[in-house]
DODO-774771 format. One record per residue (C-alpha): residue number from 1; chain; x, y, z. Coordinates in steps of 0.05 Angstrom, whole numbers, always signed. Layout:
BEGIN
+-----+------+--------+--------+--------+
| pos | unit |     xx |     yy |     zz |
+-----+------+--------+--------+--------+
| NUM |    A |      X |      Y |      Z |
...
+-----+------+--------+--------+--------+
***
This chain:
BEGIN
+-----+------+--------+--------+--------+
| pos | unit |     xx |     yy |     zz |
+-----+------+--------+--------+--------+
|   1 |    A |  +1497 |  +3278 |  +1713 |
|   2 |    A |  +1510 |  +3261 |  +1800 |
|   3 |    A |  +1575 |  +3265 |  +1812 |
|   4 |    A |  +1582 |  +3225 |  +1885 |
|   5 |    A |  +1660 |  +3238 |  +1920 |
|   6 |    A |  +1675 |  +3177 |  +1964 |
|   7 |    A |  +1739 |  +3166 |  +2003 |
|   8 |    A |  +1782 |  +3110 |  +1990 |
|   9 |    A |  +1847 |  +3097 |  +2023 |
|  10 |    A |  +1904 |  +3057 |  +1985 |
|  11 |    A |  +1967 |  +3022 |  +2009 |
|  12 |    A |  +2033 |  +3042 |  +1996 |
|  13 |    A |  +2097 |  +2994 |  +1997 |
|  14 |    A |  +2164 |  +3022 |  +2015 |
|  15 |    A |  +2227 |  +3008 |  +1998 |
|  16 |    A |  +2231 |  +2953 |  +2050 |
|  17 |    A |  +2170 |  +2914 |  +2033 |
|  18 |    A |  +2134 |  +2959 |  +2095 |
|  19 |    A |  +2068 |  +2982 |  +2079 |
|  20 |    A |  +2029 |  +3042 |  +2107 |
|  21 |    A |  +1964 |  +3081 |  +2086 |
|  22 |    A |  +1968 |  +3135 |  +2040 |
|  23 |    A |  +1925 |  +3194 |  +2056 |
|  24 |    A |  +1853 |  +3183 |  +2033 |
|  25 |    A |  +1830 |  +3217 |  +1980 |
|  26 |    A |  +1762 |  +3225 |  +1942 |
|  27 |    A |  +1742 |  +3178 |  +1892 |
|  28 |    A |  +1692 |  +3214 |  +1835 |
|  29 |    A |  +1633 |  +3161 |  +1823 |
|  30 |    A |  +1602 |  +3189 |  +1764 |
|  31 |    A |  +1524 |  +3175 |  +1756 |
|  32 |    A |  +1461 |  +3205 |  +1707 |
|  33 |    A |  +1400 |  +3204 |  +1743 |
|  34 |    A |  +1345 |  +3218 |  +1678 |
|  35 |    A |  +1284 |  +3257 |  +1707 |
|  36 |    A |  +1250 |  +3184 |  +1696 |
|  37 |    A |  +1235 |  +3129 |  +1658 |
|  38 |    A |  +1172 |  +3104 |  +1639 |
|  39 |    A |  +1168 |  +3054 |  +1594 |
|  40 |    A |  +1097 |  +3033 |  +1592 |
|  41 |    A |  +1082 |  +3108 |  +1568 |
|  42 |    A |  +1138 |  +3100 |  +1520 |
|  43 |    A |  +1107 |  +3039 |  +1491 |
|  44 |    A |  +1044 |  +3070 |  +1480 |
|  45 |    A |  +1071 |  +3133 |  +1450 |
|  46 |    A |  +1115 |  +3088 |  +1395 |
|  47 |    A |  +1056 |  +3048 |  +1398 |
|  48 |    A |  +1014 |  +3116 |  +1361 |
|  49 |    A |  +1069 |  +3138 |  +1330 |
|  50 |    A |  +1085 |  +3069 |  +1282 |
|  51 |    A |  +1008 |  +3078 |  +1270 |
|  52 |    A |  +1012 |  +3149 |  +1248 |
|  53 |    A |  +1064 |  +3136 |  +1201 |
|  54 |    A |  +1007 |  +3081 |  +1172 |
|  55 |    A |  +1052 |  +3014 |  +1200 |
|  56 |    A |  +1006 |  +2967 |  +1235 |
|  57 |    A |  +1023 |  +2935 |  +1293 |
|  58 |    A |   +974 |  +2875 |  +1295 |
|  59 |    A |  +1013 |  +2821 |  +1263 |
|  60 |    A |  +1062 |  +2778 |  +1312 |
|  61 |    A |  +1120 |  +2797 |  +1285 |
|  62 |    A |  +1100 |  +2867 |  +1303 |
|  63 |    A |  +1064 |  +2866 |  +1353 |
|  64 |    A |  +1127 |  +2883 |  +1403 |
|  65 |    A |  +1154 |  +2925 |  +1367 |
|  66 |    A |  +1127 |  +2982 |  +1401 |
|  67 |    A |  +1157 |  +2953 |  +1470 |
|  68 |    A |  +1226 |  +2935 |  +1445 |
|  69 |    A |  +1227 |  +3014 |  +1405 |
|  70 |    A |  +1215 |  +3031 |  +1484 |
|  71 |    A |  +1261 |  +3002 |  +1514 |
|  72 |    A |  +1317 |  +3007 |  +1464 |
|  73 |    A |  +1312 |  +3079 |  +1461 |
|  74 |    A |  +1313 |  +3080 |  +1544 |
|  75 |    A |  +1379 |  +3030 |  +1543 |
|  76 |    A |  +1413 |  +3079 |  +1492 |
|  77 |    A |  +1400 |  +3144 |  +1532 |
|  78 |    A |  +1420 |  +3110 |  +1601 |
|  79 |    A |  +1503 |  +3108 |  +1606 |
|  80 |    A |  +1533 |  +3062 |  +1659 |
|  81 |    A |  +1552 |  +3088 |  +1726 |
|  82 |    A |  +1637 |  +3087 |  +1733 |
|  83 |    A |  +1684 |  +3119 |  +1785 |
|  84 |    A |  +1738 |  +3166 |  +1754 |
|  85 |    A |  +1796 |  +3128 |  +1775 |
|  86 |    A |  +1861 |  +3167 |  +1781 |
|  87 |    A |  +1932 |  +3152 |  +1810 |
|  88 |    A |  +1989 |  +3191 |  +1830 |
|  89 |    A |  +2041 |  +3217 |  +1763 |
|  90 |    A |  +2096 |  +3197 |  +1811 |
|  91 |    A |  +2140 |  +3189 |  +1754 |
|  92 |    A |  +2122 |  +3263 |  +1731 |
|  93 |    A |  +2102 |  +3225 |  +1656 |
|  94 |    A |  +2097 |  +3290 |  +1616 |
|  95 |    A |  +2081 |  +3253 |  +1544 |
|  96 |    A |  +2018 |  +3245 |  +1520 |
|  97 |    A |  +1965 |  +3191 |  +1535 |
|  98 |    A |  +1929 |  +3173 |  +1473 |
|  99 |    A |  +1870 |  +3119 |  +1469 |
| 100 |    A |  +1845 |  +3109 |  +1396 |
| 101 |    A |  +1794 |  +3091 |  +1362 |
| 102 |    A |  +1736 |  +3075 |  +1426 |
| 103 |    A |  +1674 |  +3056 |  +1399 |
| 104 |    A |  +1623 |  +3117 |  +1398 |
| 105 |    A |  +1548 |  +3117 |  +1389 |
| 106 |    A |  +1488 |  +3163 |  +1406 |
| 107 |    A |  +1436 |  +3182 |  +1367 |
| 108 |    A |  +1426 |  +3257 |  +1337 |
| 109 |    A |  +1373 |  +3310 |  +1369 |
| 110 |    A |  +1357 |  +3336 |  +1306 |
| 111 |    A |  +1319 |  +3265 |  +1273 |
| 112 |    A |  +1328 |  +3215 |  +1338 |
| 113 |    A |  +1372 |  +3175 |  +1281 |
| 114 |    A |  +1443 |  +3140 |  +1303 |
| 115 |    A |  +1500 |  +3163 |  +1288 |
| 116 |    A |  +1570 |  +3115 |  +1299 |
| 117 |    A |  +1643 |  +3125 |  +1303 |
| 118 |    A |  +1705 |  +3127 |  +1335 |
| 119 |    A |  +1738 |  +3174 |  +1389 |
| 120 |    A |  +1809 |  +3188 |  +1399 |
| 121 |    A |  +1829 |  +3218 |  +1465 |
| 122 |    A |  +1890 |  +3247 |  +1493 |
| 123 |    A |  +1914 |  +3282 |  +1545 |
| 124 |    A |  +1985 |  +3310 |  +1573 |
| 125 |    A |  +1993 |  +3286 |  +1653 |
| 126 |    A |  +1992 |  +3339 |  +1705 |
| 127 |    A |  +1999 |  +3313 |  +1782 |
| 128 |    A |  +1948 |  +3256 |  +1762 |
| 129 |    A |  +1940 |  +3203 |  +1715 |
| 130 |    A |  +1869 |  +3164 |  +1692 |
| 131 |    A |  +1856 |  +3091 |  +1683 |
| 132 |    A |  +1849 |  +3087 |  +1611 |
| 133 |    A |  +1773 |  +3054 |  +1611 |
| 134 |    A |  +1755 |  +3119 |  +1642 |
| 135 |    A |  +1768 |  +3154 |  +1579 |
| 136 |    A |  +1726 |  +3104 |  +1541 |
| 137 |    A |  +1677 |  +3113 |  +1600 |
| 138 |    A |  +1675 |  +3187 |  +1594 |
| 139 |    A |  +1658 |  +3187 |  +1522 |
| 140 |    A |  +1601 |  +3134 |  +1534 |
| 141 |    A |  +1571 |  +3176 |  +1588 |
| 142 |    A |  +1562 |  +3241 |  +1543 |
| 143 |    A |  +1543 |  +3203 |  +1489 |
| 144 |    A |  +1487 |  +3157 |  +1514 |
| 145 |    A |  +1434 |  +3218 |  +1501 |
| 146 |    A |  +1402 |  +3260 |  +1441 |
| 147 |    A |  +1470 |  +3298 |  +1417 |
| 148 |    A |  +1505 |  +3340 |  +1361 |
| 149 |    A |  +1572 |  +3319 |  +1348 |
| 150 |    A |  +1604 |  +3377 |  +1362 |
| 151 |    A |  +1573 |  +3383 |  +1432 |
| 152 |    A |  +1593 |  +3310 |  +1446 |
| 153 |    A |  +1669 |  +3324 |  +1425 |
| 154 |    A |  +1682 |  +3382 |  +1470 |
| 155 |    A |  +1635 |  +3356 |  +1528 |
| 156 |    A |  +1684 |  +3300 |  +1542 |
| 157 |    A |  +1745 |  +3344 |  +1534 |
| 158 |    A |  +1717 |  +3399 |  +1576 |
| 159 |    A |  +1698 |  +3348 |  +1636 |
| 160 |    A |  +1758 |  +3324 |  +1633 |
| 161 |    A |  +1804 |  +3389 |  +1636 |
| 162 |    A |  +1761 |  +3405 |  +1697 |
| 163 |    A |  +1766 |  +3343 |  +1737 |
| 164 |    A |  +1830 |  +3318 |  +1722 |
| 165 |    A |  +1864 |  +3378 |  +1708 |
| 166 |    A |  +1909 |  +3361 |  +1655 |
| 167 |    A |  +1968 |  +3401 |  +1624 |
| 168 |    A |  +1926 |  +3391 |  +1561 |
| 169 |    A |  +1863 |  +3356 |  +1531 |
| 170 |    A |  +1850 |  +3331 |  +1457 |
| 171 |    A |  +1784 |  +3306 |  +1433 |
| 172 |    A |  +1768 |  +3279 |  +1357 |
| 173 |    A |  +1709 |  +3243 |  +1337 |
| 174 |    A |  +1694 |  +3213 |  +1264 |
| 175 |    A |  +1635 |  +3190 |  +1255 |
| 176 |    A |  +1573 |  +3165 |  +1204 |
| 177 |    A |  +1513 |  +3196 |  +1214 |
| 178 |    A |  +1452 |  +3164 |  +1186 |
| 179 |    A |  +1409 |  +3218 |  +1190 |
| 180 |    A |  +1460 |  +3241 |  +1129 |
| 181 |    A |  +1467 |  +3174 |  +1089 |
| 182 |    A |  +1398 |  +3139 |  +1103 |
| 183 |    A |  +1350 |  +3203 |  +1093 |
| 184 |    A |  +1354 |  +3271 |  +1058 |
| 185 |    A |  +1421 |  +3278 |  +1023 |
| 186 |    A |  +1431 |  +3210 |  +1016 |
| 187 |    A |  +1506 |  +3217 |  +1025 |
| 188 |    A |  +1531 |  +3144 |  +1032 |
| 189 |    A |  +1601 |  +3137 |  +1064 |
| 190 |    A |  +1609 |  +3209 |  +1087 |
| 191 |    A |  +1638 |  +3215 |  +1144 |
| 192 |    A |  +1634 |  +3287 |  +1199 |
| 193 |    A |  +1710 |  +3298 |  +1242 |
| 194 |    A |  +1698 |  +3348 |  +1294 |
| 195 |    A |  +1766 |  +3355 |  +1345 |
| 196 |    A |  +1765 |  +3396 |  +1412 |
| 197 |    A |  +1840 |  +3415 |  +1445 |
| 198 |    A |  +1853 |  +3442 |  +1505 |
| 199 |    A |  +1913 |  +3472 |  +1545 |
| 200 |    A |  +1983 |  +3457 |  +1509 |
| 201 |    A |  +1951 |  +3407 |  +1463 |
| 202 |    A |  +1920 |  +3474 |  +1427 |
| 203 |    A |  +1976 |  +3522 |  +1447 |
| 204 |    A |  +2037 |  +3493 |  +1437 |
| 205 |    A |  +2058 |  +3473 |  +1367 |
| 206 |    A |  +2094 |  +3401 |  +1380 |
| 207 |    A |  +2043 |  +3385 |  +1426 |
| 208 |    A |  +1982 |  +3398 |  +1366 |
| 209 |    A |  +2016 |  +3367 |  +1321 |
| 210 |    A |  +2041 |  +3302 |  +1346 |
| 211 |    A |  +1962 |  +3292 |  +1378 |
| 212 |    A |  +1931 |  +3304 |  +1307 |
| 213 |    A |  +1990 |  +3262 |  +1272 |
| 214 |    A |  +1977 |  +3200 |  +1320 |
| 215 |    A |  +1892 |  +3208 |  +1310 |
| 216 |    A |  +1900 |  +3218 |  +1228 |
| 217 |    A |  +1862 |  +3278 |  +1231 |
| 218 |    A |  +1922 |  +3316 |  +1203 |
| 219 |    A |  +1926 |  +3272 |  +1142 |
+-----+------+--------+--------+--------+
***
């Protein structure tokens, strides 16, 4: 991961309809730069491998496959570029924020098999506050690689209790992994919750509680 600060400078109305500059501040623009890409390698190498596993590739229905494995598997490891939008707490909102349920996939290290869910993730204002598509952001950036749940879950809670410096950060993740229900154990419909919390969301009480209540993960 790049992170890239750039200034920005916003306006500011007063009371009197008057505008004037606030001071600038830096904007986080949040990119992952993969050692590199090639695709054409990538195609060979599924190329070999569908034939090692005794799968020919000379028929036409087949005979992208190895090209489309390529560049699937180069789309899913390659997270969009965002900017970590934040605005001033001028209100001094001390409740939680809560997004539920954002769409989560990645694949797992261990078999290069998907695994899909949902994330729910809070956090308890300091001085800033976050556009809420970062936090959907955030999650896609982590997981758009080879991960382990667990890792994924306190990745995005840790990155954000550094950069925006929350009062307190809460991170669960349900999800289906297929390397579970389609191979080995065969466990159909089983489902893996791992939760990371941070700050007052794991040291105060209330705070625990009423995070895990609104998620379902204390149910």
């Amino acid at each position: 991961m790049t992170e890239h600060r750039n200034l920005t400078t916003a306006a500011r109305r007063d009371p009197l309809g008057e505008e004037d500059a606030i001071a600038t501040r830096p904007v986080l623009r949040v990119v992952h730069e993969p050692d590199g890409i090639d695709l054409a390698a990538a195609e060979a190498a599924a190329g070999r491998f569908l034939t090692a596993l005794g799968i020919s590739t000379a028929s036409e229905s087949l005979r992208g496959t190895p090209g489309r494995m390529a560049r699937a598997y180069a789309e899913l490891f390659t997270p969009r570029p965002f900017d970590l939008t934040t605005f001033p707490n001028d209100e001094g909102y001390d409740e939680l924020v809560l997004a539920r349920r954002i769409p989560v996939r990645s694949v797992c290290e261990h078999h290069l098999l998907p695994f899909v869910g949902t994330a729910h993730v809070g956090y308890l204002p300091g001085a800033r506050i976050l556009g809420l598509s970062k936090l959907a952001r955030v999650v896609e950036h982590f997981a758009c690689r080879p991960q382990v749940q667990e890792r994924l879950t306190k990745q995005v809670a840790d990155w954000l209790q550094t950069h925006l410096e929350p009062k307190g950060v809460g991170v669960v993740i349900e999800a289906e992994h297929s390397c579970m229900t389609l191979r080995g154990v065969q466990a159909t419909g089983s489902s893996t919750m791992t939760s990371t919390l941070l700050g007052l969301l794991r040291s105060d009480a209330r705070s625990r509680s009423e995070f895990l209540g609104l998620t379902g993960a204390a149910s």
